[in-house]
C-alpha positions as CSV (number, residue, x, y, z in Angstrom):
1,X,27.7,-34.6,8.0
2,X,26.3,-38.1,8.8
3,X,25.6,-40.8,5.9
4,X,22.0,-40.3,5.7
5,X,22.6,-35.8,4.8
6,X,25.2,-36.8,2.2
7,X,22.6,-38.8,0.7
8,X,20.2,-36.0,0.8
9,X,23.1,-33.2,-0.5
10,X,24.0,-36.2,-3.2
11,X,20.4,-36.2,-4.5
12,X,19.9,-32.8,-4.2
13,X,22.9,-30.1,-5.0
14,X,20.9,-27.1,-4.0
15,X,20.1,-28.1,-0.3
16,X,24.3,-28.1,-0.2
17,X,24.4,-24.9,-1.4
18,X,21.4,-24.0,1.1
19,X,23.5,-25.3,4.4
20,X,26.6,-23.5,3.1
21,X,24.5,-20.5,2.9
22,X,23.0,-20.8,6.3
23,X,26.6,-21.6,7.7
24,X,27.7,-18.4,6.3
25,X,24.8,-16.1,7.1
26,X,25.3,-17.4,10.8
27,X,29.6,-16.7,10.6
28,X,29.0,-13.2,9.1
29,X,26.2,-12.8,12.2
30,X,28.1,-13.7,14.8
31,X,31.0,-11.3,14.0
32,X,28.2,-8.1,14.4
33,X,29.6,-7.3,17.9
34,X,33.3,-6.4,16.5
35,X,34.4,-3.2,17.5
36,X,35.6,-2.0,14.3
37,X,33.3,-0.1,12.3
38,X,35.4,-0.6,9.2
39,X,34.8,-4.7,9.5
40,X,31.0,-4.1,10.5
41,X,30.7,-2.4,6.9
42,X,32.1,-5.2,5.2
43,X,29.9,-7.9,7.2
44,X,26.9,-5.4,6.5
45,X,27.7,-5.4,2.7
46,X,27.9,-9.2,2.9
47,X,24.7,-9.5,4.4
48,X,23.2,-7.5,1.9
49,X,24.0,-9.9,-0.7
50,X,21.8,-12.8,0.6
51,X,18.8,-10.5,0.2
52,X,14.9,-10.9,1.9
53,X,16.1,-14.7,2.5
54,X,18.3,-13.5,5.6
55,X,15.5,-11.0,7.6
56,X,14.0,-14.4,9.5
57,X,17.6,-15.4,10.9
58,X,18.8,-11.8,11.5
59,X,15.8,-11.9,13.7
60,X,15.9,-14.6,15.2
61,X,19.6,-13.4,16.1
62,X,18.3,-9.7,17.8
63,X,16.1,-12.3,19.9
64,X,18.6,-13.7,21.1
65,X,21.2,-11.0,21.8
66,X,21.7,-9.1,24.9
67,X,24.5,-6.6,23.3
68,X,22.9,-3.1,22.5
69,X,25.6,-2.7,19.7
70,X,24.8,-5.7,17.7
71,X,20.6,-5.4,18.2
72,X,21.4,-1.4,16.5
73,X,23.7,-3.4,14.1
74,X,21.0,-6.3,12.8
75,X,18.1,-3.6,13.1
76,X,19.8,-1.4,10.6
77,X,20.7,-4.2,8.4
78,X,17.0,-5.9,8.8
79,X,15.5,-2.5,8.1
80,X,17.4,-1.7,4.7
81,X,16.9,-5.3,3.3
82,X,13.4,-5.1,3.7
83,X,13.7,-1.9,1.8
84,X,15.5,-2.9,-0.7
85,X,13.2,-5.7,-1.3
86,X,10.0,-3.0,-1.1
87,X,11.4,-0.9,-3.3
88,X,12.1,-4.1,-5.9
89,X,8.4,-5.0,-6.0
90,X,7.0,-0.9,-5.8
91,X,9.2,-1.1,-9.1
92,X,7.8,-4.3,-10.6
93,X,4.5,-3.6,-9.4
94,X,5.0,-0.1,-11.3
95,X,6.5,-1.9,-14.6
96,X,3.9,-4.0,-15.3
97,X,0.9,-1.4,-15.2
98,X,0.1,-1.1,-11.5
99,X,-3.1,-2.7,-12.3
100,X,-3.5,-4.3,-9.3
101,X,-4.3,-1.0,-6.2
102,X,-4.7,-3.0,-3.2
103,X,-1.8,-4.5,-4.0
104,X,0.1,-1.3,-4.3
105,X,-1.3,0.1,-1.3
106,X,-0.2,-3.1,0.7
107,X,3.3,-2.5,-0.4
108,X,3.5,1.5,0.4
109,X,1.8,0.4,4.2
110,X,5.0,-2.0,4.4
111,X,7.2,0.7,4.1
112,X,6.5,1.3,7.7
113,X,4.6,-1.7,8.6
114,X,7.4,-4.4,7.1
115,X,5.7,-7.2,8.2
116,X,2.1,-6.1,7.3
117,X,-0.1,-9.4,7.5
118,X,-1.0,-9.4,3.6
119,X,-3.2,-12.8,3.7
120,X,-5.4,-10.6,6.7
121,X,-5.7,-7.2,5.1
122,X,-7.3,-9.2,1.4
123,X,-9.7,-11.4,3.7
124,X,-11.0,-7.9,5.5
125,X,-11.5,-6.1,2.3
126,X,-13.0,-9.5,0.7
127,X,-15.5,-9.7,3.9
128,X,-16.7,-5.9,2.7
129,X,-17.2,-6.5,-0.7
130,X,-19.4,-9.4,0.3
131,X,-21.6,-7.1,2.5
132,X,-22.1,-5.1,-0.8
133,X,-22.7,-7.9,-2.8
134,X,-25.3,-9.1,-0.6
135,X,-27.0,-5.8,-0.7
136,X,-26.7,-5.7,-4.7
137,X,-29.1,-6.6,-7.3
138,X,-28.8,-6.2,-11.2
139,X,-31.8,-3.7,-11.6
140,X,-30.4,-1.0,-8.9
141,X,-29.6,2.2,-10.4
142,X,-26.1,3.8,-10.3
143,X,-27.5,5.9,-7.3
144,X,-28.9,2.8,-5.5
145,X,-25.8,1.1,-5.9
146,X,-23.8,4.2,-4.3
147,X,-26.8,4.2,-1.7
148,X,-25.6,0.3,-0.5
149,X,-21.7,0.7,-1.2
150,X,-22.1,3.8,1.5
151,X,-24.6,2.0,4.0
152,X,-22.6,-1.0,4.5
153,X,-18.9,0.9,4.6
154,X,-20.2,4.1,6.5
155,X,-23.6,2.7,8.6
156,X,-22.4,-1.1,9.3
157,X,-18.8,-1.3,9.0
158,X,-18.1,2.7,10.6
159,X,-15.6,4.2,8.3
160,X,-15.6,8.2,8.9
161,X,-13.2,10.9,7.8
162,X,-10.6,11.4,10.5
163,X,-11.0,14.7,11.1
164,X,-9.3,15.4,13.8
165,X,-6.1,13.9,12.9
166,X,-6.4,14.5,8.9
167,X,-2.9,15.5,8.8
168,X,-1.7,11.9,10.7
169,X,0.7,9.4,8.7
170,X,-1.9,6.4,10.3
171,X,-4.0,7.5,7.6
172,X,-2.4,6.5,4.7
173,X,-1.7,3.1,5.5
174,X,-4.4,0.2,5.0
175,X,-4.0,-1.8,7.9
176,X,-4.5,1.1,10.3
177,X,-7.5,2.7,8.0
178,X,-9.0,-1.0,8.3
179,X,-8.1,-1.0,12.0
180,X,-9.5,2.6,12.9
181,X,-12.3,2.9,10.2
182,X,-10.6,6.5,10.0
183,X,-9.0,7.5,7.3
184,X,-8.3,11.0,4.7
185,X,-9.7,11.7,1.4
186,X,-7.4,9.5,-0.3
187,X,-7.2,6.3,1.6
188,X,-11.1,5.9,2.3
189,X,-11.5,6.4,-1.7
190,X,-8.6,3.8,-2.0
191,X,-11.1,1.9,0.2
192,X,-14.0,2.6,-1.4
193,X,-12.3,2.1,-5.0
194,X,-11.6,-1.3,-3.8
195,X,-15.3,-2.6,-3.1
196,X,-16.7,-0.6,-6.1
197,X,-14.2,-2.3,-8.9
198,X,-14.4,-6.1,-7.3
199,X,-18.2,-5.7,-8.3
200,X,-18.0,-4.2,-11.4
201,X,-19.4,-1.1,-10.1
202,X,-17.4,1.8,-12.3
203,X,-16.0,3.8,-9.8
204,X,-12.4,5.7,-11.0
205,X,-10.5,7.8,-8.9
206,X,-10.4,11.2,-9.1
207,X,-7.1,13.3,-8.6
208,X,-8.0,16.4,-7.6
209,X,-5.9,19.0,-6.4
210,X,-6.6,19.3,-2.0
211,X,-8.7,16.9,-2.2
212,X,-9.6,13.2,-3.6
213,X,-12.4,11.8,-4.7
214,X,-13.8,8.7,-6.8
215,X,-16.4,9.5,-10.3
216,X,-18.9,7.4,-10.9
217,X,-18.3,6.8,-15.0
218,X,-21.3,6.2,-17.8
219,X,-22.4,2.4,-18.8
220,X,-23.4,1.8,-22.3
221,X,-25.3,-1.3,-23.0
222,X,-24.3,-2.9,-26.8
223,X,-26.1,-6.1,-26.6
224,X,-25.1,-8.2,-23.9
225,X,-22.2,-6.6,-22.9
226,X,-21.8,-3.1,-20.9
227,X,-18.9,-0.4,-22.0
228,X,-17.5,1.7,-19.7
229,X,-16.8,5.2,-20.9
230,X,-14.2,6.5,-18.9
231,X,-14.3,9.9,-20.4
232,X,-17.9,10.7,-19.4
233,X,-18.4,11.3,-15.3
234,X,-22.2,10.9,-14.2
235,X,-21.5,12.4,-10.9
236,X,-19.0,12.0,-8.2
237,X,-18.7,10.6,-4.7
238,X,-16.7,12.3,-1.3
239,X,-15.8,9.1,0.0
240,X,-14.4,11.3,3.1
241,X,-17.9,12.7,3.7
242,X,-19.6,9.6,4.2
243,X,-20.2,9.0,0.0
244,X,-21.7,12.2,-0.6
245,X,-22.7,12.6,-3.8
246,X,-22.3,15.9,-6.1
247,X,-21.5,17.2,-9.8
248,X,-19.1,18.6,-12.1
249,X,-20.5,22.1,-11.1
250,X,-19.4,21.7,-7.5
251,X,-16.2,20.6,-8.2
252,X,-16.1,23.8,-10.3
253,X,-16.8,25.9,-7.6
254,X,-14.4,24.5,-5.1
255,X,-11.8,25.3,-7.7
256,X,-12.8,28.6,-8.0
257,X,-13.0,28.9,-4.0
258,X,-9.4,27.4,-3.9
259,X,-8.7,29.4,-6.4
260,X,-7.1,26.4,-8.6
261,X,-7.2,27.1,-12.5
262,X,-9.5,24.1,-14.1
263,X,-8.2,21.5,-16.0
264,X,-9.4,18.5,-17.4
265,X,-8.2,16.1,-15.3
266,X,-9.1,17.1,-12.3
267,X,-13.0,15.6,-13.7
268,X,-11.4,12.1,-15.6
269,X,-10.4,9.4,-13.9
270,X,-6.3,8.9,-13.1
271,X,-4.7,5.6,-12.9
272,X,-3.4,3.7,-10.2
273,X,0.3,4.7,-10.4
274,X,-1.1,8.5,-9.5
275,X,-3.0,7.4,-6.9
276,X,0.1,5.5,-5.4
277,X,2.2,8.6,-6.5
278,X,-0.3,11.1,-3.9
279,X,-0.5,8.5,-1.2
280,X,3.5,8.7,-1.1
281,X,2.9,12.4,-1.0
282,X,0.5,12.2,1.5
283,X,3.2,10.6,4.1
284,X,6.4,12.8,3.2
285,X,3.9,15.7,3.7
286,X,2.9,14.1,7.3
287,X,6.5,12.8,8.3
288,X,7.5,16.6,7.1
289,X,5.1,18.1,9.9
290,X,6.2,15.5,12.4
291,X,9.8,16.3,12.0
292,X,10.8,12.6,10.8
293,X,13.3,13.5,8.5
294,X,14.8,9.7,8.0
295,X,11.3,8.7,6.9
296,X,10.3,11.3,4.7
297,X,13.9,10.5,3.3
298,X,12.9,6.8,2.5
299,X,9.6,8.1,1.1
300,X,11.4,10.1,-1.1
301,X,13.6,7.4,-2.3
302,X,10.9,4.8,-3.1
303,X,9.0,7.3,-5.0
304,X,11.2,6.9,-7.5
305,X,10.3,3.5,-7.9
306,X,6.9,4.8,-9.8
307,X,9.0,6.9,-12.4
């Protein structure tokens, strides 16, 4: 340590304790290629304990390693770090309401995109609410407004119901849905649930069994404020068929053709945490059909970071 870094560890205790982490972190690295699985464990538990912080050096180090045996070793220890840390904010995200969906459906798209650009995936769904809002003005009707929300996401921007490949994990993750414009039920809703809310358009989703879809919810004017009645649907939206519109009575009838006993809430809007709860689902019921049992294993896990 030279004169001028002890001044700098003198003035400031936690960059010490910084540079005897790194020095650490590198030691317990660099003893990864040891034969003995019993000493691997221990280095692996001891790698857990730094946390997140360690990813970008464990990294680094599978960059610059040649041995086969200690790339497997960091890519296991890399992979269950970043899910311990998902499954940390899933369960803060859950504990304090889940207000906020696209950030809930960033953080089930890291589960298999870890390194999801989050900054990127905001800015594209900001640029498409701005296309709405350009297209908006305060005297449309609820219709007209459904009319704009589906020209500029279906007509300008392409999204479209993958129908060919309904059953595909891609689907239920935003940064390929934003990528593909393809998407099922449930993600283009997400989508369209996204837009809608950032403009005060009252849009809910709608939970309803084989299927999802987003309710368009009555407006009461008292004064100069509106009310939102949540309990009162004035029609509903298919955001899978290009924003169809249709009633209470149809949803009726595809119960009946399903042959699904009614209940109430498959006609009132859910919260977020279902949505996020079906979108998990969605992936352990696609990872199931793909035969990716580790996956659907991890899904299953971090589901129970919503109970």
């Amino acid at each position: 340590m030279n004169y001028a870094t002890g001044i700098i560890f003198a003035i400031c205790p936690n960059a010490m304790k910084e540079e005897k982490d790194i020095q650490k972190l590198d030691a317990l690295i660099s003893l990864m290629d040891d034969p003995d699985e019993k000493v691997f464990t221990q280095i692996r538990e001891e790698l857990y304990n730094f946390g997140i912080s360690a990813v970008s050096r464990l990294e680094k180090a599978w960059e610059n390693s040649f041995d086969p045996l200690v790339q497997d070793r960091l890519e296991d220890v890399i992979h269950n770090l970043q899910y311990k840390n998902l499954f940390s904010e899933l369960r803060s995200w859950y504990l304090t309401g889940g207000e906020d969906l696209l950030q809930g459906f960033i953080l089930i798209s890291k589960s298999r995109y870890p390194d999801l650009n989050e900054a990127e995936i905001t800015h594209q769904i900001g640029q498409l609410t701005q296309d709405v809002w350009l297209e908006l003005n305060k005297d449309l009707t609820a219709l007209a407004k459904i009319r704009v929300l589906n020209h500029i996401l279906f007509d300008v921007h392409g999204f479209d119901g993958n129908l060919e490949k309904i059953g595909s994990p891609s689907n239920n993750y935003i940064n390929t849905v934003l990528e593909t414009r393809k998407g099922n039920p449930l993600s283009l809703s997400i989508i369209y649930l996204l837009v809608a809310q950032s403009l005060k358009i009252p849009l809910f989703g709608i939970n309803l069994p084989q299927h999802f879809i987003v309710g368009y919810a009555d407006e009461k004017k008292i004064g100069n404020e509106t009310i939102v009645d949540k309990e009162r649907i004035r029609f509903y939206v298919n955001a899978f068929r290009q924003g169809k519109i249709f009633s209470r009575a149809d949803i009726e009838a595809f119960l009946k053709q399903m042959n699904i006993k009614q209940d109430k809430s498959f006609f009132l809007p859910c919260d977020n945490i279902t949505i996020l709860k079906r979108l998990i689902a969605n992936l352990i019921l696609a990872y199931e059909a793909e035969g990716e049992i580790s996956r659907v294993d991890e899904l299953k896990e971090l589901s129970k970071a919503l109970n």
